[in-house]
C-alpha positions in Angstrom: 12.8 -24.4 -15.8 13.5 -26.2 -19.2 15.1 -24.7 -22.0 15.9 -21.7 -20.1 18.9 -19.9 -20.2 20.7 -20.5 -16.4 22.2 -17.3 -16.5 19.8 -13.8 -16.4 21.3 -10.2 -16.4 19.4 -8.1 -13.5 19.9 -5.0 -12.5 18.3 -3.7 -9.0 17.6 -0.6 -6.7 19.3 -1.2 -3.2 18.3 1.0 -0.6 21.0 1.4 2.5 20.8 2.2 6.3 21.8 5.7 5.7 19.4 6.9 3.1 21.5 6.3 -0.1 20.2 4.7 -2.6 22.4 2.6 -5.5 21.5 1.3 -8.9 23.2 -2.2 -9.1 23.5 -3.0 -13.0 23.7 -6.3 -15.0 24.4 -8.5 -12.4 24.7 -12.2 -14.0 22.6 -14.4 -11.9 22.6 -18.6 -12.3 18.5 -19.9 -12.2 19.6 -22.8 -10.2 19.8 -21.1 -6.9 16.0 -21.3 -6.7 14.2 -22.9 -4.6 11.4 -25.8 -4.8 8.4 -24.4 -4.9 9.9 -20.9 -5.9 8.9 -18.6 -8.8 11.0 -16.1 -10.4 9.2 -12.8 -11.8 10.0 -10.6 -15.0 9.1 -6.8 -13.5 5.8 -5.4 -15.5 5.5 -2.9 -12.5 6.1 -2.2 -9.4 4.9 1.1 -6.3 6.7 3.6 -5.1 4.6 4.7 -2.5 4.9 6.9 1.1 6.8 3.8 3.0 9.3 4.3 0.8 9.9 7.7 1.3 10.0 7.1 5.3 12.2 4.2 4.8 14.5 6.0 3.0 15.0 8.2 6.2 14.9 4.9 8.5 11.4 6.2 10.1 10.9 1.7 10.5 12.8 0.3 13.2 12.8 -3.0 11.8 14.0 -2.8 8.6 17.2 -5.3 7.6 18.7 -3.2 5.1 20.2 -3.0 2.2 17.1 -3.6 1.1 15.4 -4.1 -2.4 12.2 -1.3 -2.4 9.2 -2.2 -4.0 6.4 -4.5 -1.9 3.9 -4.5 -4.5 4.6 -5.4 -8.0 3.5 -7.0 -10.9 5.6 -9.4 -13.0 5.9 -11.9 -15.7 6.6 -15.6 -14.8 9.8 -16.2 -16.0 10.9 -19.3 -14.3 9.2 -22.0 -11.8 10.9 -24.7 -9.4 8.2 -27.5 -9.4 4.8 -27.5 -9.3 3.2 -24.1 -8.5 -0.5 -23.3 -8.0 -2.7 -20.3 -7.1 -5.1 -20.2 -4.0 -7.1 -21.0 -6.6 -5.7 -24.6 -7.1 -5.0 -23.3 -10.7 -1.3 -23.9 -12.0 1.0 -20.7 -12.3 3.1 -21.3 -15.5 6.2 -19.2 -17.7 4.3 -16.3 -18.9 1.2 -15.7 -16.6 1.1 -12.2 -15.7 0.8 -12.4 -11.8 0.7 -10.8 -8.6 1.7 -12.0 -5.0 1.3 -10.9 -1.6 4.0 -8.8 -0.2 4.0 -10.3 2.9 5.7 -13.9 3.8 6.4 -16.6 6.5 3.5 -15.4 8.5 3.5 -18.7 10.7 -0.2 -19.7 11.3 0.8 -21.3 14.7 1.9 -19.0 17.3 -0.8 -17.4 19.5 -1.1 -14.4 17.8 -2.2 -15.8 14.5 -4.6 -19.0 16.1 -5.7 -17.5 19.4 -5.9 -14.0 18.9 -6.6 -14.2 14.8 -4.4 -10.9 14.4 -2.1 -12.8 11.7 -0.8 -8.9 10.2 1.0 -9.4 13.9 2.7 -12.3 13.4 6.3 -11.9 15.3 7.6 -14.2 11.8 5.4 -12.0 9.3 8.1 -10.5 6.5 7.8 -8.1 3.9 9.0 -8.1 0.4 10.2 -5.0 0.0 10.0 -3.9 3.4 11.5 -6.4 6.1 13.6 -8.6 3.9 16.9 -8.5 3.6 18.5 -7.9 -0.1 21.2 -9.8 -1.9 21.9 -8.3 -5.6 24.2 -10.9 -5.7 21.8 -14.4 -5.5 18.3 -14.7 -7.4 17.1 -16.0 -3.6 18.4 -12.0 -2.1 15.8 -10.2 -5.1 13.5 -9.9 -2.5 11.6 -6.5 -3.6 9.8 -5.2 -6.7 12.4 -2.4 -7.8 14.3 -5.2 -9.8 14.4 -6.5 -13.0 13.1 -10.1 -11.6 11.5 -10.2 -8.3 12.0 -13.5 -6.6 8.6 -15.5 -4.7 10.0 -17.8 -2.1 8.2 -21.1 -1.4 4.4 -20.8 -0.3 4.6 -16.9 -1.5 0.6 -16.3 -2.4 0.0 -15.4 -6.1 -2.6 -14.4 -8.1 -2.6 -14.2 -11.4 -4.3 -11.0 -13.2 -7.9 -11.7 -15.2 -7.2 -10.7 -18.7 -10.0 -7.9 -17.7 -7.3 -6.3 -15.8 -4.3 -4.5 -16.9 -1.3 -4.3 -14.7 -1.5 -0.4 -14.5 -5.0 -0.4 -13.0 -4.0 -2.9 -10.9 -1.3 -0.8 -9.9 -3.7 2.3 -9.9 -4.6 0.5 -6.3 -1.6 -0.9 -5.5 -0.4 -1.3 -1.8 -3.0 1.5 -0.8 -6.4 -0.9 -1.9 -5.6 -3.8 0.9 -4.8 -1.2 3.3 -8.1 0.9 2.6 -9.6 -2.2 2.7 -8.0 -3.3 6.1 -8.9 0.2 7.4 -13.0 0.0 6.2 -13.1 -3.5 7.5 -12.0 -2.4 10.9 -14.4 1.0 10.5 -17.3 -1.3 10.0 -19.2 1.8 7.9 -22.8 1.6 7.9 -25.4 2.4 5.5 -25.4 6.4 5.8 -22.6 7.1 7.7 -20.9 10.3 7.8 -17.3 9.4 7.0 -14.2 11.6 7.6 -11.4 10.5 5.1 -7.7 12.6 6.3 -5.5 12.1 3.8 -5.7 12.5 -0.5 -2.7 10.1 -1.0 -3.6 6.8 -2.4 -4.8 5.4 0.6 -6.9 8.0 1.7 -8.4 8.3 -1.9 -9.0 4.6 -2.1 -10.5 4.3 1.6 -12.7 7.1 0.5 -13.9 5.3 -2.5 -14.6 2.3 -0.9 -16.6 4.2 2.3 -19.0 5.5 -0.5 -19.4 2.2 -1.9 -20.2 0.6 1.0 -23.1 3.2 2.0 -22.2 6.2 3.1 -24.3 8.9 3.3 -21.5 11.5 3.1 -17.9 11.3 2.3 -15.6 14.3 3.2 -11.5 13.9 2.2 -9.5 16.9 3.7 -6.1 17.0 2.1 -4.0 18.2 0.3 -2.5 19.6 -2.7 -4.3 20.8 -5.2 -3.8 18.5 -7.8 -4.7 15.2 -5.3 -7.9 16.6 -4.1 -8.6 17.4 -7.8 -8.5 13.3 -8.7 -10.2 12.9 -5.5 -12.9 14.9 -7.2 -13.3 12.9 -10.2 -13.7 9.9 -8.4 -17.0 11.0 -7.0 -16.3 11.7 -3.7 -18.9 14.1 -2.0 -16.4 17.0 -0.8 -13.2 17.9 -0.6 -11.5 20.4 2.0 -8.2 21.6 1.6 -5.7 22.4 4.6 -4.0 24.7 2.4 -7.0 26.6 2.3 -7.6 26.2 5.5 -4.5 25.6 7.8 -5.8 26.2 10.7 -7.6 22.9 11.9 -10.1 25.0 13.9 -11.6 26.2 10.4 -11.4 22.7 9.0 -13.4 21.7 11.9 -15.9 24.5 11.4 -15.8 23.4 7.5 -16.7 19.8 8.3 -19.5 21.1 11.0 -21.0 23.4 8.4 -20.8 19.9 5.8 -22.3 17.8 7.9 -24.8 19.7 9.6 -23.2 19.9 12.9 -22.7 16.0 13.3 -19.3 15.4 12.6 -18.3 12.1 11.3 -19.7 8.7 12.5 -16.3 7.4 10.7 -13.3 9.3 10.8 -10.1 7.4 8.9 -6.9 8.7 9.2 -4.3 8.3 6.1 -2.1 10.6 6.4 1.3 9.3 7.8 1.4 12.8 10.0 1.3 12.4 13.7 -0.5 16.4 14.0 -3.4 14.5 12.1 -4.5 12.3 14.8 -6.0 14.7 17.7 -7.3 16.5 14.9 -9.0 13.7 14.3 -10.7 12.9 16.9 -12.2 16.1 17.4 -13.7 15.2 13.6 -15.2 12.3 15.2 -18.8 13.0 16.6 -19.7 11.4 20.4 -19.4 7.5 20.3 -18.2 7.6 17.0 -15.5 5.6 15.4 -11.7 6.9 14.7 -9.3 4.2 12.7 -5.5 5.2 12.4 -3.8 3.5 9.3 -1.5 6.1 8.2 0.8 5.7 10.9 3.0 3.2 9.4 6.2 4.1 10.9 7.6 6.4 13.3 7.3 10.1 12.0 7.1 11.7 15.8 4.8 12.1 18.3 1.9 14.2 19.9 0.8 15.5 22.9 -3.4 14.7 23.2 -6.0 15.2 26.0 -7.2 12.0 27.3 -10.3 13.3 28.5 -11.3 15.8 26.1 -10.4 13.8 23.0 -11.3 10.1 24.1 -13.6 9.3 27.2 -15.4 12.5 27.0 -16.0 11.9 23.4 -16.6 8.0 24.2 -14.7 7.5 20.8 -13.9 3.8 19.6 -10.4 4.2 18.5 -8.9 1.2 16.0 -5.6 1.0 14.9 -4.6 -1.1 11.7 -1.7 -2.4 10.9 -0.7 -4.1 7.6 -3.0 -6.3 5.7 -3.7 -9.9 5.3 -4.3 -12.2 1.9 -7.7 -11.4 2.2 -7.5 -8.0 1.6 -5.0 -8.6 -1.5 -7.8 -10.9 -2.9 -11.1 -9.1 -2.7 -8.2 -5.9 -4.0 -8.1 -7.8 -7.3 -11.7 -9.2 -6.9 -12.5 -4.7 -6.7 -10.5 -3.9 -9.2 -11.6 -6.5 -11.9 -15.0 -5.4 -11.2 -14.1 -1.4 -11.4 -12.1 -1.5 -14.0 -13.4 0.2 -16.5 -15.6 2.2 -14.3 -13.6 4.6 -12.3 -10.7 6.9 -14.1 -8.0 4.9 -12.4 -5.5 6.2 -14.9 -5.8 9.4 -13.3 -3.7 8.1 -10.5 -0.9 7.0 -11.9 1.4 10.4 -12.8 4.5 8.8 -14.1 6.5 5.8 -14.8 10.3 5.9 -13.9 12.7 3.7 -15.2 14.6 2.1 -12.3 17.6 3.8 -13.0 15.6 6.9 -11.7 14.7 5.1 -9.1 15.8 8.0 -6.7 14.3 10.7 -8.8 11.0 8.9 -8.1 11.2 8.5 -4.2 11.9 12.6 -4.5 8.8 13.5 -6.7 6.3 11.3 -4.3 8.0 13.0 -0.9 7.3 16.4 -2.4 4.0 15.1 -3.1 4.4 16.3 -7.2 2.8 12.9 -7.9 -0.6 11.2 -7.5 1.3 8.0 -7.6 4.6 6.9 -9.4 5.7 3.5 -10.8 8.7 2.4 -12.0 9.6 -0.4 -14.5 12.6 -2.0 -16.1 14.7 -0.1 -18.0 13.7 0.2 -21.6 10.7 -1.7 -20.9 
């Protein structure tokens, strides 16, 4: 940390147990609470995506809060305690424009992470943004990306960004790419599947994307509004069905028999964060096929299904997916490096909000105005 000034001015976006969230301005901050082996971020950019909006109305039971939002983010380095490398072995120094993994402290030594291999299940596994407690008053407590710096505790994994790759495409995929990811690697899509994509939000687009490019014969999205499935279009995808069009999930059914032929989906992924979404479905699925469930995030109700119609009858493999790992959040970069310039990824990014309008955001992605929505430093 040499000639740096011990003293920055931050100002952060708390978010509290009951819903309110607070702009916390120019708080002076001393460098030399850091850590060894820490890294402290400038903010470039950081999500505002649909955990947000549930966490906001304290849909995640295990949530610490006050909270800092924000689990993915891209950042500046401002300021390093000792030596600190990449996975890479290469050294992360003042001014590489980086990335990190949201989540921290998985353990690598319990059961679940050396027996069972399900590290995104780790009972120690934190996330930035998520599951760590803030503290605008201490560098240590800016533990979330709606900050003006973002701190990376000791062993956080960071990547930095190839100078093919500009933090707003990288953003373009944000938290949704490892998910989609996550959710294709446990659909295990073969070449000319039929896959069933619910869901037009980020996610769903993203899983869709990466479905086609993996094989598929046929990719159908059914979401909603207008203006999603219209980006969802322009990515390539093979159709699009609209529930506003059709509410009634009995035509959407029909819509999806008449697509495919009768055969339903092989693979039927749902992204949609709506519990309704998930006997629907499985009556997308076709016999013996394949239904994963990664929209379900955090709690947003329940639903009444038939065991027997739905599941045994069908002889459906059901997968749920939870989180994602370093892996995903590597090959993520590794994708979007190599799609860069490709696909119209700047058709997913709607608007950029200062983090003073940090609120104003969260609003415009619940009602769904926005593809996606950002937020940056004020007067960045």
């Amino acid at each position: 940390m040499e000639d740096m000034d011990p003293i920055i001015n931050n100002t952060c976006v708390l978010m509290n147990s009951d819903g309110s969230v607070n702009v916390v301005t120019e708080k002076q901050l001393k460098l030399s609470s850091m850590e060894p082996g820490s890294v402290l971020l400038q903010l470039v950019l950081s999500e505002v995506c649909g955990t947000d909006v549930h966490l906001k109305h304290g849909r995640l039971d295990i949530v610490p809060y006050p909270i800092i939002p924000g689990h993915v983010a891209v950042g500046r380095v401002f300021a390093t305690v000792g030596s600190i490398v990449d996975v890479e072995g290469s050294p992360v120094v003042q001014g590489d424009i980086v990335t990190y993994l949201d989540v921290i402290d998985t353990c690598n030594s319990c059961v679940t992470c050396l027996v069972d291999k399900q590290t995104t299940r780790c009972p120690l596994r934190r996330v930035l943004g998520i599951t760590c407690n803030a503290d605008s008053n201490s560098i240590r407590g800016l533990l979330g990306g709606w900050s003006s710096y973002v701190y990376l505790p000791p062993n956080t994994k960071i990547i930095r960004l190839p100078e093919m790759l500009p933090a707003s495409v990288f953003m373009a995929g944000g938290c949704g790419l490892p998910t989609a990811l996550h959710a294709v690697d446990r659909a295990s899509i073969r070449l000319m599947d039929r896959v069933i994509v619910q869901g037009s939000g980020p996610v769903g687009l993203l899983a869709a994307i990466l479905a086609r490019l993996s094989g598929a014969l046929q990719v159908i999205v059914v979401g909603a509004p207008a203006h999603r499935l219209k980006v969802v279009k322009e990515f390539g995808i093979d159709h699009t069905i609209s529930i506003e069009e059709f509410p009634d999930p009995s035509k959407r059914l029909a819509q999806v028999q008449d697509l495919t032929s009768g055969h339903l989906g092989d693979v039927v992924i749902e992204a949609t964060g709506r519990p309704e979404a998930v006997t629907e479905g499985m009556m997308l699925c076709r016999d013996g096929g394949t239904y994963v469930v990664v929209g379900q995030y955090t709690d947003n109700g329940e639903v009444a299904l038939n065991p027997h119609q739905m599941i045994n009858r069908k002889h459906l493999t059901i997968k749920g997916c939870w989180g994602s790992d370093f892996s995903h959040f590597y090959r993520g970069v590794q994708f979007l490096t190599k799609h860069a310039t490709s696909l119209p990824w700047h058709l997913l990014v709607s608007q950029i909000f200062e983090l003073k309008d940090a609120d104003k955001a969260i609003a415009a992605v619940e009602r769904l105005e926005v593809f996606k929505a950002l937020v940056k430093p004020s007067q960045a």
